[in-house]
Structures are given as C-alpha cells and as structure tokens.
KOLLUM-82206 format. One record per residue (C-alpha): residue in one letter; x negated, y, z. Coordinates in steps of 0.5 Angstrom, whole numbers, plus 500, padded with zeros to 3 digits. Layout:
BEGIN
AXYZ;...
This chain:
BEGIN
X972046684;X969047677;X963043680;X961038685;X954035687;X955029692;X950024695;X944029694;X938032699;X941039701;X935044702;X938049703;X934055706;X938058711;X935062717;X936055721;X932052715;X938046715;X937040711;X942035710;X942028707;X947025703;X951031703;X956035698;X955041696;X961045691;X962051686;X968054684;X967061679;X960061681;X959061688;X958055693;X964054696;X963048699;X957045703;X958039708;X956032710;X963030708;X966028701;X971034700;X978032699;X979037694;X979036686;X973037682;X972038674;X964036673;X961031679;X954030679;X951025683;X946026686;X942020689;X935020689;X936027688;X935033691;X938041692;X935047694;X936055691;X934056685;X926060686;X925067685;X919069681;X917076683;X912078677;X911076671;X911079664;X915075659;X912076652;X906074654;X907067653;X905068646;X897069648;X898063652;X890060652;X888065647;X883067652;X881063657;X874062663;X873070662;X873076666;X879080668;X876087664;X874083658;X880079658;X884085657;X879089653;X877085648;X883080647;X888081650;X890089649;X888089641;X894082640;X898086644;X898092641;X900088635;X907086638;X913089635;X921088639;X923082635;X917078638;X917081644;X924078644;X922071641;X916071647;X921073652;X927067650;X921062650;X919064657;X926064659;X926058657;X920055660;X923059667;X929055668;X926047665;X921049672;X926052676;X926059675;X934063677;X931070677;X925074675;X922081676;X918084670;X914089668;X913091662;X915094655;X920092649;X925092655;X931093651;X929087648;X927083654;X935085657;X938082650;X934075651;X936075660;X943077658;X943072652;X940067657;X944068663;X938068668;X937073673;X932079672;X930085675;X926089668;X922095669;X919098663;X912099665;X908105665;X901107663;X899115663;X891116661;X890124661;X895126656;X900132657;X906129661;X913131661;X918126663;X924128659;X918125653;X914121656;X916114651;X916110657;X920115662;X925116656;X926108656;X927107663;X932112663;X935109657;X934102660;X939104666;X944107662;X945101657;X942095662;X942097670;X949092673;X949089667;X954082668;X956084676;X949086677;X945080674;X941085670;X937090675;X933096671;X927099676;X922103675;X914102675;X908105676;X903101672;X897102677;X894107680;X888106675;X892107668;X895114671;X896119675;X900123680;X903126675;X906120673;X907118681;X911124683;X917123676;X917115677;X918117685;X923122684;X927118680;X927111683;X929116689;X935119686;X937113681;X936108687;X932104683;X926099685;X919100684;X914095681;X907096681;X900092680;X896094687;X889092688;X889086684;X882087683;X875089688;X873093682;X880097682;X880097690;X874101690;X874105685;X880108688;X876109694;X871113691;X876117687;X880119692;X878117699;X883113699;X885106698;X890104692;X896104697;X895110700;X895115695;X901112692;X904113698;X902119698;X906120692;X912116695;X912111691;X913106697;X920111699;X925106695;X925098695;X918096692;X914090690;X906090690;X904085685;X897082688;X895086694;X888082694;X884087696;X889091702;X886092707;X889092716;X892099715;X894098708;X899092710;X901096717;X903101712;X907097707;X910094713;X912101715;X915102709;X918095708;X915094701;X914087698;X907083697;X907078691;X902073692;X900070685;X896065686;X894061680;X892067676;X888071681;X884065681;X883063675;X881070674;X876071679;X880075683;X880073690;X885071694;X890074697;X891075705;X898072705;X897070713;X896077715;X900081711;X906076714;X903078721;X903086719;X910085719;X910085711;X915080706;X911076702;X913074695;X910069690;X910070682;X906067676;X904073672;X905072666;X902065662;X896069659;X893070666;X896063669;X898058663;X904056666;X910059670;X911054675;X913056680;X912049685;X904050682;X905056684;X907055692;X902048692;X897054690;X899058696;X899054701;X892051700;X890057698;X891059705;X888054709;X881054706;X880062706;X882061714;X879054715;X886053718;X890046717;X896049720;X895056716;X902058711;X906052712;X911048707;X916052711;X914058710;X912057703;X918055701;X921061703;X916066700;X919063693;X927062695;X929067701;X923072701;X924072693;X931075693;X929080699;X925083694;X930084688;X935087693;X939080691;X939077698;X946077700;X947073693;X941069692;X935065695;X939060700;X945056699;X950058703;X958059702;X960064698;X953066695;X952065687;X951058685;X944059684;X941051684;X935047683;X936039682;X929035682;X930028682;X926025687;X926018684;X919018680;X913015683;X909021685;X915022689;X916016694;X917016700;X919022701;X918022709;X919030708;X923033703;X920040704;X913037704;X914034698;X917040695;X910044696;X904038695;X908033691;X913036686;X912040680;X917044675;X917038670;X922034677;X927039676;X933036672;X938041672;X938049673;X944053675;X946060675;X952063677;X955056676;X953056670;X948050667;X942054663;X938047662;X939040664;X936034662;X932037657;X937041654;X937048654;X945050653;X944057653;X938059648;X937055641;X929054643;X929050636;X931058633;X927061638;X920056635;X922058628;X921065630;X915064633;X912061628;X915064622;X914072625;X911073631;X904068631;X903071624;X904079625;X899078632;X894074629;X894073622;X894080620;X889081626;X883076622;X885080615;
C-alpha cells in the first residue's frame, strides 16, 4: 500500500451516501484499495493521520475558462455586454500561447489548494492548457471553443475546427485518459447552424463531448426567440448538438420544455452560481431541472466573472440560492449539493466509473480538510459543514491518481514561483502595458 489515510471522517459519496467515523482508507498504484473502520493489517509506505480531518472525493469543476485568471478584478460591478466589450475581449485578444499557458499553470494552481481534481474547459490556446494540465497532473476535459460571425466557413479551415481535430490526435487519452478533448459550440449567439451542424457531426463520429454556453443571460434567451422562434436550446437540438454526452453551462433562463428536452437527451446543466450573481444573470433553476430528470453540475466560470474558483463557495452559493429563489428552507439539500460538485460532476465528463466517489478501485482522487479550526467546531454534521462552514482554504491536501498535487501549502507538481515570474515578467505586461502605450 504506497498510502494510508488512517483515523479520518470518510465522505465518501457513494449511492448510499456512507460516512464513516475514525476510518482507514488505502491507495496503491493510484487507486482506492482499502476503505474500512478497521486498521488494515497490510504495510504502508506513507501514513497520514487524519485526526480532526476529513476525506471526501476530489470536486469536479464543469466549467471554467483558465486563462483568465490573468483578468482577475480587472473589471468588476459591471453589466455582463459591457463587461465583455469594453474589458474583457480587447486584454483578451492580447493573449499569446506562452500566457495563456502561464494563466492556466496559476488556475491550476488555485484549483487543486481548493480541492479541485478535474476540470472541463472551454476556451482557446488549448494545446497549451494541455501542457500546463499534463505538466500539473490534475484531470481535465478541454475544448476549443468556437465562435462563427458570418464569415465564409469550412471546417477543414476553420482555425478552431483545425484546432479540435489537432487536439484529438495529440491530446484525447492522453495518460490513461486523464486528458479528454471535446468539442464546443461556443453559443448560439456568437454562430450559426453552419457551425453546429460540423462541430455535431464530428463530436458524433469522434465520440467526443459538447460544451456550450446555453441561455446564460435573459437577453441572449430572447433574442434567440425572436430570431428563431425558438429558445436557445431547441435550435441547438435541432442541429444535434445535444446527440452526444454534452454539458449546458448555465441554463439560467431554460424554460419547463427546455429542461424536459435536455432531460430526454441526457445533457448536463452546470449550475455557476457565484458568477451569475455577481453578473446580474439571474439564478438558475436547479430544483427544476433536477425534477425534469436533468444532471446538474457546478462550475466556477472563469475568475474574471467569479474572482475565485472555490469550488465549497460555489456549493454554499447553490444551495442558499435554491432556498431563497423558491422560498424553501428544505430546497437543494447538503446532500444533494454535495453530489452536484462530486458524483454528478464526474457523470458529465464521462469519468464516472473512475471518479466522484470513494470507493474501491476508482483512482484516488481525494480532498483532505482539516476540520480543527474554530469555524469548524463542533461538527455535529460533517456534510453540513461541507457546504455552510467550510471554504477551499480548510483543504490540507489534494490527490490525484494517487498522486499528492498540493499539500500543506506545497504545490509538488507546478513551480508556482516560476509560474509568477512569468506573469509578471511576460504576460501582465504584453496584456496591459502594451494596451495603455
């Protein structure tokens, strides 16, 4: 046995929901392979205490762009169009491959201090946000999103879709499969159907996933209306780009059928609260979709919109969210919450034979929080406090595959001082410096 957690709280979200108390949980080549009340009898090389601690499954985050994380509060308290137009775009367009990679490395970073094992997300420079996932040894599913503004298109030219195919060839499976590529329609206001019907098609015969941005905004939903006749989530159906494992990110303004649909063609939700709050969104409904039969995931978006990817902020979020939109006290549940953010996370990557719970023979992804501190005691329910005490900055220690990416303030596999001298040596001044001369 290469680890042994002994004398810890295991959550370990499984379909019985089990939690044991002063527990041992075991890793060899990776994989859990023990978990019982009793000290197991077998050698270990590493043992960790885990009094005052506690195990759960390592969170999924279902959307999220990393290289943002260089416009952190660069434009904070404004509306999401002018947001994007005046700030956001033009520092965007200013990103070369070497930032975007450094900007990925320092999210990556910040994902595994808070308790983040996978990632899916969307957005360009993806070959270098592989490097920067494979270098890292967190999981993530990368799709190269793309945009199509009435231009001549064909797909064999298209600089996105020339990425994608490139991204599948050198990136999809990548270390046992801990790199997945997908497609993605970025939305249906930046594109048309010409580019639905080509991403469709090849996510189809690739058996890659989707990932799209659906009805983030109440604008963007009736605009499509007026356009179409139909809501944002229907004309992409009708182009098929529901007809493989997908992801929605946002689904604020999905309407009774919308959700009936995606329900019938098993696509995800993924519920961001915090950055569709602080941008004036409106708030998702979580409660409904989960009744129409929907999953329903959590992601941060990126740190330009949200200011942090903490993933425990984000389930806190959810859950009060839920409560206050539907004047329910007992609305979105820890339990269910939890779920949204572990098992439900790794449904929507496709990883959930490997992932999202902590059971024998699935990888080691694990989230140790120490449960000592002030804000934390007592503890008369540990997934109570998951979701309404705890915050990233309680997780102690991050695994992957059995492999430690950040413990103790320690971050093994970046060298986050390298990674800061390159942000601001290099990227923060090409962004911004040369913007203002």
């Amino acid at each position: 046995m290469d680890t042994l957690f002994s004398n810890v709280t295991i959550v370990t979200m499984d379909e019985a929901m089990h939690v044991y108390f002063d527990a041992y949980l075991g890793v060899t080549d990776g994989k859990i392979s023990y978990l019982a009340r009793e000290a197991p009898k077998e050698k270990t090389k590493r043992l960790v205490p885990g009094e005052g601690m506690v195990l759960m499954p390592g969170l999924i985050n279902c959307h999220t762009h990393l290289p943002m994380s260089v416009l952190r509060g660069y434009a904070d308290d404004v509306e999401l169009s002018s947001w994007l137009n005046d700030y956001i775009f033009p520092h965007e367009d200013r990103l070369d491959g070497r930032s975007a990679k450094a900007a990925a490395l320092l999210s990556i970073a910040e994902c595994v201090r808070f308790g983040t094992t996978s990632i899916s997300d969307m957005y360009n420079f993806c070959d270098e946000i592989a490097e920067a996932v494979a270098e890292s040894g967190i999981k993530a599913n990368i799709a190269r999103g793309a945009t199509l503004f009435g231009e001549d298109f064909d797909f064999e030219t298209h600089p996105a879709c020339r990425e994608l195919v490139a991204l599948k060839e050198k990136w999809d499976g990548y270390d046992n499969g801990r790199i997945r590529i997908e497609a993605s329609v970025h939305g249906e206001y930046t594109s048309d159907y010409r580019l639905w019907d080509a991403l469709s098609e090849f996510a189809i015969n690739e058996k890659v996933g989707m990932h799209v941005h659906l009805s983030e905004t109440k604008a963007e939903h009736e605009q499509c209306l007026e356009r179409n006749g139909l809501t944002p989530a229907q004309v992409l159906d009708c182009h098929y780009v529901f007809d493989t494992r997908a992801i929605a990110a946002h689904c604020v303004w999905v309407t009774p059928e919308d959700m009936r649909l995606l329900a019938k063609r098993g696509v995800t939700a993924v519920h961001c609260p915090v950055s569709n709050l602080k941008l004036a969104s409106g708030c998702a409904p979580v409660t409904e979709m989960v009744k129409a039969g929907m999953n329903v995931a959590l992601g941060t978006d990126s740190s330009a919109s949200n200011n942090n990817l903490d993933l425990f902020e984000e389930m806190k979020a959810a859950a009060l969210m839920a409560k206050v939109t539907s004047g329910d006290p007992k609305a979105l549940p820890v339990e269910a919450v939890l779920m949204m953010a572990t098992a439900c996370g790794a449904r929507a990557q496709g990883r959930e034979a490997e992932c999202g719970m902590l059971k024998l023979g699935m990888d080691a992804d694990l989230v140790l929080l120490d449960f000592t501190s002030p804000h934390l005691m007592p503890c008369h329910n540990v997934m109570s406090h998951l979701v309404y005490a705890a915050s990233g900055h309680d997780v102690v220690m991050t695994m992957v595959r059995g492999q430690v990416l950040y413990a103790a303030g320690k971050y093994p596999t970046i060298d986050l001082d390298s990674v800061v001298r390159e942000l601001s040596g290099y990227v923060m001044p090409r962004i911004f410096e040369e913007a203002r001369s």
